[in-house]
N, C-alpha and C positions, 0 to 999 in steps of 0.2 A: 443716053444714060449708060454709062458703063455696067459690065456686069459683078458683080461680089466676087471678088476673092474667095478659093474654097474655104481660106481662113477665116475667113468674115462670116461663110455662109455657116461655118463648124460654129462660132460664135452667137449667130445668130439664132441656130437652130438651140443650141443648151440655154439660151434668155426664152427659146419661147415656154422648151420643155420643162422649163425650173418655173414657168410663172402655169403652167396647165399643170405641176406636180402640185404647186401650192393651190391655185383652184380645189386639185382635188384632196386635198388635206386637211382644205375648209368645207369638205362634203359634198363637193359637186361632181359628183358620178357621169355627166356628160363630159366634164373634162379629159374623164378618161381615155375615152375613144380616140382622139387625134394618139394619143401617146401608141398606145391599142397599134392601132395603124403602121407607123412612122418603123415601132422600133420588133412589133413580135417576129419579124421575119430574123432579125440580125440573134437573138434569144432564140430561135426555134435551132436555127441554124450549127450555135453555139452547144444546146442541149444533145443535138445529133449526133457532133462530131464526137462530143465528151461521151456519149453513152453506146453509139451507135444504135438506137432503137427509136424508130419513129414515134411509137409509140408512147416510150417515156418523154423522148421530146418533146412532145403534142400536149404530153401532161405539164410537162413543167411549163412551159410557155403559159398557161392556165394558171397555175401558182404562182406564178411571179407576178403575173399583174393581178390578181385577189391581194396578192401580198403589199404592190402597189396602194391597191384601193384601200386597203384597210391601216395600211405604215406608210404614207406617202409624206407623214409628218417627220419621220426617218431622217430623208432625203435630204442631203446639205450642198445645195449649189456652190460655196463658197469652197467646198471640198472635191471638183471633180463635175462632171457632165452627167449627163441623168442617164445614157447606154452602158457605160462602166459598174457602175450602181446596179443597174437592173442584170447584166452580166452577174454579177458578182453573189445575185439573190440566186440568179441561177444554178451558178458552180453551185451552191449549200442544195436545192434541190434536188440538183442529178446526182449529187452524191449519196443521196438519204435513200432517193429511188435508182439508185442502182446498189445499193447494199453496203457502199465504203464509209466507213468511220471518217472525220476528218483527219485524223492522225491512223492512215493507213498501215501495219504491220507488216504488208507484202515487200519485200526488199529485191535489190534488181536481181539474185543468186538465184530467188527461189521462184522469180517472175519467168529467167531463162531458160530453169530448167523446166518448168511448168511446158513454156512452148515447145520446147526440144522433143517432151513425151509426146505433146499433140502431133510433132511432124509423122506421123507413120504414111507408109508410100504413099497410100491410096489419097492421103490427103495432100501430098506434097504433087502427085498428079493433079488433085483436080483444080488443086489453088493457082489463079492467073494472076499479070500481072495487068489488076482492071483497080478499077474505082473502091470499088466494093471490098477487094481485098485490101486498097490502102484505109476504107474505114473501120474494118475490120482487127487491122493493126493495132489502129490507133484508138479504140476502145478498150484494145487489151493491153495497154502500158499502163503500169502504174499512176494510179489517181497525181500523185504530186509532179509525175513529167506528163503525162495527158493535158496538165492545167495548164503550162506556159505552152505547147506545142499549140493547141489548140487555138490560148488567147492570140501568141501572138501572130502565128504562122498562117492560122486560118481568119480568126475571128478580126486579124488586124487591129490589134491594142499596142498599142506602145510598150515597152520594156517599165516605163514609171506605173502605167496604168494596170498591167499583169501584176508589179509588183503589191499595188495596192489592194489590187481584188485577192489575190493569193495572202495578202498578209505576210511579204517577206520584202529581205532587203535586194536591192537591184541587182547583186553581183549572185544571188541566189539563182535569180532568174535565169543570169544569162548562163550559171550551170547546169542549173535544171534542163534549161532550152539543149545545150550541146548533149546531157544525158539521154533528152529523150532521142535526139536526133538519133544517135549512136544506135537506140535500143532498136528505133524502129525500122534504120536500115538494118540490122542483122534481123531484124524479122521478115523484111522484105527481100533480103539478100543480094544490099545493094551497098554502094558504099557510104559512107555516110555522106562524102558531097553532093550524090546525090537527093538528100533527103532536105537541105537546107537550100532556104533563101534566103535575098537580102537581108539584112538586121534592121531594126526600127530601135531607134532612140528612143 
């Protein structure tokens, strides 16, 4: 027997996860657990980058599936895969628990000058070029290029699929995406090809 296509298996996986959403829609609170399973690592993961605090991550990962369990009747298979969706619960979370309005006021001028104060020597000695400092970066860019850097850079969403969870149109996206790149190599003080990969459709 051959094996599935990762297409088939992506297919297969959002028929199971759209019939364990409805289970739990219809109140069946063990259905949750496969879901539980399957997807809090890809949501934790996502919380992390966006906030840079474990901590907050760990909460929302918590929120989104209560949110799950109690709005599961939400969820519209015919609109999208059940990961994107629960993404999407999350961006609204990590935004509330990390303090941003959805319509964020911070503009890139004042974002710049923001870091440029923080560079003072002692900081610019101790800060490497490690992991930590790239999540560090990328906490502190603006909530609206955080969102596509993140979805699609790290979290690997499509361009259609950032566009839908963000609530913007595609060509938003893929400026937002070159803005943040830009922001976050001058924070890192790199060039900006450094800071991009491949694009996803």
């Amino acid at each position: 027997m051959r094996p599935l296509s990762r297409a088939a298996l992506t297919v297969t996986q959002s028929a199971a996860d759209a019939a364990l959403a409805a289970r739990v829609a219809c109140g069946d609170c063990d259905a949750l657990d496969p879901l539980y399973r399957r997807h809090r690592n890809d949501v934790y993961r996502f919380a992390l980058l966006w906030s840079g605090a474990p901590a907050v991550a760990a909460d929302v990962v918590q929120d989104v599936f209560v949110h799950l369990l109690t709005h599961a009747d939400d969820f519209d298979p015919q609109r999208g895969a059940l990961l994107p969706w629960l993404i999407g619960i999350a961006r609204n979370f990590v935004r509330r628990r990390s303090g941003f309005p959805e319509s964020d006021p911070l503009d890139d001028e004042r974002w710049t000058q923001q870091r440029a104060d923080d560079a003072t020597p002692d900081v610019a000695i101790a800060v490497r070029q490690d992991v930590e400092q790239l999540r560090r970066a990328i906490a502190a860019l603006p909530p609206r290029y955080r969102d596509v850097l993140v979805l699609v850079e790290l979290a690997e969403r499509s361009y259609a699929e950032t566009a839908a969870i963000c609530g913007c149109e595609l060509n938003t996206v893929r400026s937002r995406l070159s803005r943040a790149r830009g922001l976050l190599a001058r924070s890192l003080g790199l060039h900006d090809s450094d800071t991009s990969v491949a694009t996803r459709g």
